[in-house]
C-alpha positions as CSV (number, residue, x, y, z in Angstrom):
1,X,0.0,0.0,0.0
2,X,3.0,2.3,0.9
3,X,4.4,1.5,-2.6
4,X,1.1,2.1,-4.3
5,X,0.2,5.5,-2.9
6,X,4.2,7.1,-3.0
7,X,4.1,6.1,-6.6
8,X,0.7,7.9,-7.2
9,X,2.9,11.0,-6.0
10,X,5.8,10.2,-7.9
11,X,3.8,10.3,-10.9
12,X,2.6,13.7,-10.5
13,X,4.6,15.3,-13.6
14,X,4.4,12.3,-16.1
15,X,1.9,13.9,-17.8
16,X,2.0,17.4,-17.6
17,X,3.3,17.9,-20.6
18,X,1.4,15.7,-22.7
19,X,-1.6,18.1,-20.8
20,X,0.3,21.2,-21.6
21,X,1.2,20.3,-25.3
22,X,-1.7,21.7,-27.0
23,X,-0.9,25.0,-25.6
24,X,2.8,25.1,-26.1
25,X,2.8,23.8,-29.5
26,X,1.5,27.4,-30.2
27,X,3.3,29.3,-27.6
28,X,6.5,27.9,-28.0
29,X,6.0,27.5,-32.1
30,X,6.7,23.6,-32.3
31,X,5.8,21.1,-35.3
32,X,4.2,18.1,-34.8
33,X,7.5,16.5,-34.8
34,X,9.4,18.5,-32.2
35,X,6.4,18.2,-30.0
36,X,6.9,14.6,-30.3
37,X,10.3,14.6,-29.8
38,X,10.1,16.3,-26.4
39,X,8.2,13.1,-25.3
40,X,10.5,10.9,-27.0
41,X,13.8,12.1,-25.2
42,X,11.3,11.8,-22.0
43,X,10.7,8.0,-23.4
44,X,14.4,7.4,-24.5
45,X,15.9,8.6,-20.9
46,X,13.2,6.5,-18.9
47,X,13.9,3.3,-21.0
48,X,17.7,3.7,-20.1
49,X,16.7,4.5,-16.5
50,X,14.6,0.8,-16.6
51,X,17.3,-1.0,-18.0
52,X,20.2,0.5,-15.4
53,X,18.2,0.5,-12.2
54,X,17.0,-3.0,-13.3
55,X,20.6,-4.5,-13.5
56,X,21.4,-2.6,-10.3
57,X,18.3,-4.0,-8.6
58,X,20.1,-7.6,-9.4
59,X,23.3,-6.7,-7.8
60,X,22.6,-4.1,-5.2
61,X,18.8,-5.4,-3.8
62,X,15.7,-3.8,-5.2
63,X,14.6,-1.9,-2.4
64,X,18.0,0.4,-2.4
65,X,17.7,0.8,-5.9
66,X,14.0,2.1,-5.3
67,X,14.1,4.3,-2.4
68,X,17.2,6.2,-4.4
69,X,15.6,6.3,-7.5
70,X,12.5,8.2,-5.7
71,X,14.9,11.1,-3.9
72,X,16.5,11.4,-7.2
73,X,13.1,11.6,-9.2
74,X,12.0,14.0,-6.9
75,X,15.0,16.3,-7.1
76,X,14.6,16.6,-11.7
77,X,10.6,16.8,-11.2
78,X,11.4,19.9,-9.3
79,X,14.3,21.4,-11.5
80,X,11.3,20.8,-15.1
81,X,8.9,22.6,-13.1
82,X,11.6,25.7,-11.8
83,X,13.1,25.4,-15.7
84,X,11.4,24.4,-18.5
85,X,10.5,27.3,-20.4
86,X,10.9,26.8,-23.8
87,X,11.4,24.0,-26.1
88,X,15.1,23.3,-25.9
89,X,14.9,23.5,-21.8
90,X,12.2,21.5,-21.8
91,X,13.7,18.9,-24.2
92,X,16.8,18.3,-22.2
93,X,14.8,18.7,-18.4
94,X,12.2,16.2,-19.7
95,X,14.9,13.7,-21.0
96,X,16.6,14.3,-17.2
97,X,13.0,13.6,-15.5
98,X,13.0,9.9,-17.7
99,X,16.2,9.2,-16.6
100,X,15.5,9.6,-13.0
101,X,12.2,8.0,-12.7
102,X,12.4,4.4,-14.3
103,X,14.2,3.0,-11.3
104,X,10.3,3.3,-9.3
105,X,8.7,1.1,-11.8
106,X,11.1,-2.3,-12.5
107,X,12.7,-2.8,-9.2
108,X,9.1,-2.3,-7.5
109,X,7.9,-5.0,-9.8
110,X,10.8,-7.4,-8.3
111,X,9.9,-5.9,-4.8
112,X,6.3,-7.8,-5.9
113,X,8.0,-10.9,-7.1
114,X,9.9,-11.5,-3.8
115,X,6.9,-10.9,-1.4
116,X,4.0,-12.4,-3.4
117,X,4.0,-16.2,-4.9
118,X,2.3,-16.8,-8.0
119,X,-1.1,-17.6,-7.5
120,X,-1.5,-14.2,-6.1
121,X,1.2,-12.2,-8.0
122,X,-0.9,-11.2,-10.8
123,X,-3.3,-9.0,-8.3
124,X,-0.4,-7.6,-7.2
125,X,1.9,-6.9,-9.7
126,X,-1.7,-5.5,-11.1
127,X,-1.9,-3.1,-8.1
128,X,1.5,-1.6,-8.8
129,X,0.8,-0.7,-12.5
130,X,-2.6,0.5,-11.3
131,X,-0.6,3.1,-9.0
132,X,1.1,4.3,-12.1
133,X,-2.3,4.5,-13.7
134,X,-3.9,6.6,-11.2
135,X,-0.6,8.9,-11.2
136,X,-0.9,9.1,-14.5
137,X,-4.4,10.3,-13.8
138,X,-4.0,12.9,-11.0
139,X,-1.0,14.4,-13.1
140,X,-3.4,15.3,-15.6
141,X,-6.4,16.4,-13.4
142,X,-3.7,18.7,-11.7
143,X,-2.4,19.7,-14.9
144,X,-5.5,20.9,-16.0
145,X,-6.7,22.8,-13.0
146,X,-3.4,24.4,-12.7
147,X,-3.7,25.4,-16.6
148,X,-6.3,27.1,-15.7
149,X,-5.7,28.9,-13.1
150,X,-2.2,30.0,-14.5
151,X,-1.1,28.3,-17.5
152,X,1.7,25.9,-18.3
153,X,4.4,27.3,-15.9
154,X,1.9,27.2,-13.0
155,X,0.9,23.2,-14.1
156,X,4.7,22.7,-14.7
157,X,5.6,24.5,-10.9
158,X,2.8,22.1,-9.2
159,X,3.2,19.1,-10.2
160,X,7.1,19.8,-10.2
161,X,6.8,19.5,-6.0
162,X,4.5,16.8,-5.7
163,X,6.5,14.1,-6.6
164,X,8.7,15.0,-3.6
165,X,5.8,14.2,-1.0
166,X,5.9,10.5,-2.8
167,X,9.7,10.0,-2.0
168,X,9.2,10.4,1.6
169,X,5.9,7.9,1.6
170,X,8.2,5.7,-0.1
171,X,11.1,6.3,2.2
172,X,8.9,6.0,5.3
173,X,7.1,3.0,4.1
174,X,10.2,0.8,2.7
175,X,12.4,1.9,5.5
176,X,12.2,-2.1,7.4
177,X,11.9,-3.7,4.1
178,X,14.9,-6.6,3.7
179,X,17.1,-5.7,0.7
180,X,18.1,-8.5,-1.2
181,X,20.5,-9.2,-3.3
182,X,20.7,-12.6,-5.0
183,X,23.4,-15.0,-6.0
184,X,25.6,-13.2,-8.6
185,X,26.9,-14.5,-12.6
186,X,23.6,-12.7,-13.8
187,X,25.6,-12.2,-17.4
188,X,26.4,-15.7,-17.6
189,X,22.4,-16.8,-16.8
190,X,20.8,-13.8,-19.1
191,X,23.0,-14.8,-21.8
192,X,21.6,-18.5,-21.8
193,X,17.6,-17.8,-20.9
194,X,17.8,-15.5,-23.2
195,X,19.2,-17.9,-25.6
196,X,16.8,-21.2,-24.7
197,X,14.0,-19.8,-23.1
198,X,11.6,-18.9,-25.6
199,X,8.7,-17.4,-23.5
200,X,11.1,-15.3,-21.8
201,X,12.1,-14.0,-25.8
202,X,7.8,-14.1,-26.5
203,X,7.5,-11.7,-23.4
204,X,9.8,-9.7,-24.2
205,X,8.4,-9.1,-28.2
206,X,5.1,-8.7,-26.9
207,X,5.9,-6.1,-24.5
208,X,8.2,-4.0,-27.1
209,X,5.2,-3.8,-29.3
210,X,2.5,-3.1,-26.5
211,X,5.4,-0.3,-25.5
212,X,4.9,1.1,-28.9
213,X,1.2,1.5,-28.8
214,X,0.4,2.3,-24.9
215,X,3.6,4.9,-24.7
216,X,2.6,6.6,-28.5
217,X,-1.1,6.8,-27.4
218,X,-0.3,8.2,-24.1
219,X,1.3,10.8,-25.6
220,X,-1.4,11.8,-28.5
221,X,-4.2,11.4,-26.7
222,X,-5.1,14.8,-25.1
223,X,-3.9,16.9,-28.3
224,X,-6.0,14.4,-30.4
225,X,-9.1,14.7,-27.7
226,X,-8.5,18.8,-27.7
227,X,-8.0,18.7,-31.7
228,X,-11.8,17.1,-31.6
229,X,-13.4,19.2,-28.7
230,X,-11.9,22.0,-31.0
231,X,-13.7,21.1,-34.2
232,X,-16.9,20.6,-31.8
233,X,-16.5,24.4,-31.1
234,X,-15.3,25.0,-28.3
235,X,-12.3,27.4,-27.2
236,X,-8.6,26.7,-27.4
237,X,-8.3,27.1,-23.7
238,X,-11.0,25.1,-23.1
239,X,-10.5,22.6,-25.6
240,X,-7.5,21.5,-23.3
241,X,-8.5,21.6,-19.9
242,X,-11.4,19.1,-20.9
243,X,-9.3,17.1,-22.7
244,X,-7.0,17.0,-19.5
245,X,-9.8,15.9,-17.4
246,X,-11.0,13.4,-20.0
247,X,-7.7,11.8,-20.5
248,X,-7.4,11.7,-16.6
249,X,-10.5,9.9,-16.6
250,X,-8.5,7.2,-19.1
251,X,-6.1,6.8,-16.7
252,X,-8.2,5.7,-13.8
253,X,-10.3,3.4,-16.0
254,X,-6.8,2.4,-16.7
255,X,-6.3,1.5,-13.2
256,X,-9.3,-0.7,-13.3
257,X,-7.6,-2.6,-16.2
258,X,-4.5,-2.9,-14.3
259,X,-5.4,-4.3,-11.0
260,X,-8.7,-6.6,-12.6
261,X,-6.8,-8.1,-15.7
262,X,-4.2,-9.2,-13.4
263,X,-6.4,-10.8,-11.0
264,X,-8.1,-11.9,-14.2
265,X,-4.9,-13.2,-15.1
266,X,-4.5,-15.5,-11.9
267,X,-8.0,-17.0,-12.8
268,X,-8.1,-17.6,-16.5
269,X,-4.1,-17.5,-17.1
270,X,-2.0,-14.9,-18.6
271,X,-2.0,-16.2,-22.0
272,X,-6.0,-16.1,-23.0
273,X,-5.6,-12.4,-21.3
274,X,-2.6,-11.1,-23.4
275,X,-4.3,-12.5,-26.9
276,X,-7.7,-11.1,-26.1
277,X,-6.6,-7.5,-24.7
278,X,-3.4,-7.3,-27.0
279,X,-6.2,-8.0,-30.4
280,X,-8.6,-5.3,-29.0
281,X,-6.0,-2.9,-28.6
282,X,-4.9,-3.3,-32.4
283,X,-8.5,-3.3,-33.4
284,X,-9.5,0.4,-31.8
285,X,-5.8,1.8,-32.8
286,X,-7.1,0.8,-36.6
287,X,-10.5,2.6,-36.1
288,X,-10.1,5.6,-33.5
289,X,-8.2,8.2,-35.3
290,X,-10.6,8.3,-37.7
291,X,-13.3,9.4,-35.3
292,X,-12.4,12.6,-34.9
293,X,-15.3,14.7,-35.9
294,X,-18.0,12.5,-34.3
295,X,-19.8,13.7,-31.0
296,X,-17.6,14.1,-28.1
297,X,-19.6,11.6,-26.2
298,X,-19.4,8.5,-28.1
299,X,-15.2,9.4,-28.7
300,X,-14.4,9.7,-24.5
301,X,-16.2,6.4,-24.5
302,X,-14.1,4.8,-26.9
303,X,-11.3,6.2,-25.8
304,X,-12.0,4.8,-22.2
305,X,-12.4,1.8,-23.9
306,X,-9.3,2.0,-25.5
307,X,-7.5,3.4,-22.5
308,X,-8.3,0.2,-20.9
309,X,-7.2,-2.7,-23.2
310,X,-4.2,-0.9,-24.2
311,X,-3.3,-1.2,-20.5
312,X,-4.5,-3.9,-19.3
313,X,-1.9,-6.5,-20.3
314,X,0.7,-4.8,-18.9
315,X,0.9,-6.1,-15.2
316,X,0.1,-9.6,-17.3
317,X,3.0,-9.4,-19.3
318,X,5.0,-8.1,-16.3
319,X,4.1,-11.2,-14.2
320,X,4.2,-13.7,-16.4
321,X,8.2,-12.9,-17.0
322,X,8.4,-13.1,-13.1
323,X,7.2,-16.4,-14.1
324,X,10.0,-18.3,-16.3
325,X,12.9,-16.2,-15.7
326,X,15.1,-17.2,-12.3
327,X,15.2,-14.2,-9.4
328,X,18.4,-13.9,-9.8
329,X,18.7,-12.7,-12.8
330,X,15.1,-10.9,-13.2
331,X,15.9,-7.7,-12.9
332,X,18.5,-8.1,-15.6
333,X,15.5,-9.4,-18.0
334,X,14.1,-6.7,-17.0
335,X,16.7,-4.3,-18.1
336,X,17.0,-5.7,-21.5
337,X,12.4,-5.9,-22.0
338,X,12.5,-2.3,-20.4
339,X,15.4,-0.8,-23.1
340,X,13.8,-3.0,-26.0
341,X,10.2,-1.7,-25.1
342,X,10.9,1.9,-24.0
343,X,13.1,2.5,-26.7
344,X,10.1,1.2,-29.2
345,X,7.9,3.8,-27.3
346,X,10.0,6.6,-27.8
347,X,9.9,6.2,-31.3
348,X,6.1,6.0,-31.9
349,X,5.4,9.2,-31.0
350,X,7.7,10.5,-33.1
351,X,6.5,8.4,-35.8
352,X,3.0,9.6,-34.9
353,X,4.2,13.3,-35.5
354,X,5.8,12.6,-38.6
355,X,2.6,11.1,-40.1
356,X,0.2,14.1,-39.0
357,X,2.7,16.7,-40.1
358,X,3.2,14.6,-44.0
359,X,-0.5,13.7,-44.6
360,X,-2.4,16.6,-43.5
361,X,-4.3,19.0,-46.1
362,X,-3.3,22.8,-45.5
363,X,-4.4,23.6,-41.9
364,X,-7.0,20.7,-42.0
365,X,-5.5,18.2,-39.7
366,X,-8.4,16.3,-39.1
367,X,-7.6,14.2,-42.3
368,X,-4.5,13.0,-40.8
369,X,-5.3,12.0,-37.7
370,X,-6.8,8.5,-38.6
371,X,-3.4,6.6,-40.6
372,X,-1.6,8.4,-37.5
373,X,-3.6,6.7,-34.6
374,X,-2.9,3.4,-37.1
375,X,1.0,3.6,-36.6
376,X,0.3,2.6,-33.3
377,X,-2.0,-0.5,-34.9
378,X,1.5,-1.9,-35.7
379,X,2.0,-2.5,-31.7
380,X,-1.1,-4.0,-30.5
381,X,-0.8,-6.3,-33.8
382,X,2.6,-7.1,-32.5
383,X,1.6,-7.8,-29.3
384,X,-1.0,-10.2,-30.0
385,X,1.1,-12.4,-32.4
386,X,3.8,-13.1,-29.5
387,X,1.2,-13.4,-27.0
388,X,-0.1,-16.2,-29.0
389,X,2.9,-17.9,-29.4
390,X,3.7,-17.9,-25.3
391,X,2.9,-21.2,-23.8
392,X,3.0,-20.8,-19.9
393,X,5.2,-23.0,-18.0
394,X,3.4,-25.8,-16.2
395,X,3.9,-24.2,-12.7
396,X,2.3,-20.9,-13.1
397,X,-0.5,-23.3,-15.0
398,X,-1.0,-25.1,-11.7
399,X,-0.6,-22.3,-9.4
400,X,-4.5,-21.4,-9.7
401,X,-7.4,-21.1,-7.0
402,X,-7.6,-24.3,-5.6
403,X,-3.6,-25.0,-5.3
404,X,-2.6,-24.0,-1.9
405,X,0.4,-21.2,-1.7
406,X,2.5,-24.1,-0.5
407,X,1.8,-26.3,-3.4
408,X,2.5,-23.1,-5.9
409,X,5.7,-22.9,-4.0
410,X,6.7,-26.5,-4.3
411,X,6.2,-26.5,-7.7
């Protein structure tokens, strides 16, 4: 619970500038493609924070590796929000904020895998991605009040302190955790699972391709949202504040996703779940761009919708690795899935930009936005085919309700 709520803090700043960027594309005079590029240097230094603080989680214990990575985080969501005033601040403060903040997200996931076993690890992990959800969530609520009240610099100023209020949670509430550190030669063993463990390569695809669809859409989806409440009529200012709210409101329903597609996980296994949610994901990233004109009621719906397959097999795919890959060499794994995946979502948006700027017709960018939102089609298409190929090992098959923890330990 500690973990859970510090992280909701933590989170604070992830989104304010995906809030923020329909506004400061005009203020600041950004294409579509710099705008995207801002996020991806955010995406770039946050995969390269995964992959370190993983590895270091393997050799120096988890739990040290966390509570750091939250002071540090703290300290760079403070210096965007003093800053970041223009787009070449902002580009290289937003890349510092990714860099900082990955080591709350891969070594809590290991913190997971050494408390929970795995008939219950899929609620859990599930609970721990729904943190970042709701985060994810209040960033843009806050962002959008704040907007309001005084623009960017007053959304980037508040949610710049917030995260600091989540590092000492987190402190306070890991301070009596054990930090372990397992038995050593990870290189040696991540070499050879790698190698001869084929799920662990399946998982790994899969979550590099739903990387490339959640992360893109993430960062499109309030500019795309205030790009339709626009066309509906309403005012610029306006336009993105609502969109703010509404994309916070795909956040929480995000949450839901997390925490009941895990448990959902536990009961029905995690490979039905990852075909099913990994297939609907590629299905509304085909259709939803081209939605943009019709009435703002039936779009937040979809997107809700959307929101919450394109989540949901995340804390699947996260527990299903903790799964077939030995603890002491997890967070390595981890390192490797979080650069692979990461890296792919830094590039989608980018891609995304590059599509909207090519294809659309004078200042008529609602033409465009449709074979956009279908780049990201490429990742939940990914994701589906590797999901489908994953065969769960026989263990994490047995370990359902009606084994006994004991037995799922044995086996």
């Amino acid at each position: 619970m500690a973990i859970c709520i510090g992280r909701i803090f933590m989170y604070m700043n992830y989104m304010v500038y995906a809030a923020c960027l329909p506004i400061l594309t005009s203020e600041w005079g950004m294409s579509a493609t710099q705008a995207g590029s801002i996020a991806s240097g955010f995406t770039f230094g946050y995969s390269a924070s995964l992959a370190t603080t993983s590895w270091l989680a393997d050799h120096f214990g988890a739990r040290r590796i966390f509570t750091l990575s939250a002071v540090t985080s703290a300290g760079t969501a403070l210096a965007f929000g003093l800053f970041a005033r223009d787009y070449v601040t902002a580009l290289l403060l937003y890349t510092l904020v990714g860099i900082t903040q990955g080591g709350i997200y891969t070594p809590g996931i290991v913190l997971m895998a050494e408390r929970f076993a795995v008939a219950r690890r899929g609620s859990a992990v599930g609970w721990l991605i729904a943190s970042t959800s709701l985060g994810y969530a209040f960033s843009l609520a806050v962002s959008g009040l704040l907007l309001a009240l005084g623009g960017h610099v007053l959304a980037f100023l508040g949610t710049g302190i917030l995260p600091s209020v989540g590092a000492l949670i987190l402190w306070a509430g890991l301070r009596r955790t054990p930090n372990v550190i397992h038995d050593r030669g990870t290189s040696v063993r991540l070499v050879n699972v790698l190698k001869s463990e084929r799920n662990a390569r399946y998982l790994v695809a899969g979550y590099t391709w739903h990387c490339w669809e959640l992360l893109g859409m993430w960062a499109w989806a309030p500019a795309f949202l205030a790009a339709s409440l626009a066309l509906a009529g309403a005012a610029s200012a306006q336009a993105v504040e609502l969109a703010a709210y509404f994309v916070a409101a795909m956040h929480i329903v995000g949450a839901m996703a997390s925490s009941t597609m895990g448990h959902l996980s536990d009961l029905l296994g995690r490979r039905a779940v990852l075909i099913g949610l990994g297939a609907a994901g590629a299905l509304l990233s085909l259709i939803f761009g081209w939605l943009v004109t019709s009435p703002v009621p039936i779009l937040v719906g979809l997107m809700l919708v959307y929101g919450f397959v394109a989540i949901g097999d995340s804390p699947v795919l996260s527990t299903a690795i903790t799964e077939v890959v030995s603890p002491s060499c997890l967070g390595s794994v981890l390192a490797v899935r979080s650069l692979l995946g990461f890296g792919a979502g830094a590039i989608s948006p980018v891609a995304f930009g590059v599509v909207l700027d090519h294809l659309r017709i004078g200042e008529n960018v609602a033409s465009a936005w449709g074979p956009a939102f279908m780049v990201f089609a490429i990742g939940g298409l990914g994701a589906t085919w590797y999901a489908w190929r994953f065969r769960p090992p026989a263990a994490a098959q047995q370990a359902q309700p009606g084994w006994s923890e004991a037995e799922s330990r044995d086996q």
